[in-house]
N, C-alpha and C positions, 0 to 999 in steps of 0.2 A: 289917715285914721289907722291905728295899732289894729291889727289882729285880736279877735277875743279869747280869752284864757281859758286856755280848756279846761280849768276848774272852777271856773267861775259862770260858764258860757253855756246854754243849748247847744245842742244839734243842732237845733235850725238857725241859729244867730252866727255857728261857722260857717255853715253853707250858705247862709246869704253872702257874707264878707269873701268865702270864695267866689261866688257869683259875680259880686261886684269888681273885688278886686281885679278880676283876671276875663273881664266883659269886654268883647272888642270890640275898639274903637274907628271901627274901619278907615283907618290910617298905617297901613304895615309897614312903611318906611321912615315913619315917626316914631311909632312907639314899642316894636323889639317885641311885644310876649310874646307871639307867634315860635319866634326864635327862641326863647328859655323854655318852653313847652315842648320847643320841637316835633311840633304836630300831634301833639299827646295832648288827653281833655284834663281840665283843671282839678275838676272833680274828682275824675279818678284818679290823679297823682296826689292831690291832694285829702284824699278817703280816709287816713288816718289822724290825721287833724280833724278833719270832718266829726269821725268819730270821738275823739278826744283821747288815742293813744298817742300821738304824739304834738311835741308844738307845732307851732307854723314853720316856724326859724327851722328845725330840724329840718323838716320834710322841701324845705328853701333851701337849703345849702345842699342838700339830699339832689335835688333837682337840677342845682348850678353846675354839679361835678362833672 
């Protein structure tokens, strides 16, 4: 599932797809977000999306560096 457009989208329809997206799957050697987080909450790296200053994509490549 895409990401919601932050001009298209709620608040609350980002943050649920943060929610979802980045919900562990208690499987840490299967499935890595632990490690693109790096022990960081999704929420709050992701608060600007959240908000809708900026995309998802930005604040994802933003997080990979």
């Amino acid at each position: 599932m895409a990401p919601p457009d932050i001009n298209t989208s709620t608040r609350e329809e980002r943050l649920a797809y943060v929610r979802k997206a980045w919900e562990c799957i208690h499987n840490c050697e299967l499935c890595g977000k632990c490690r693109v987080l790096k022990g960081r909450d999704a929420e709050t790296l992701y608060a600007d999306y959240i908000d809708g200053r900026r995309t998802y994509l930005d604040v994802t490549l933003e997080i990979r560096k």
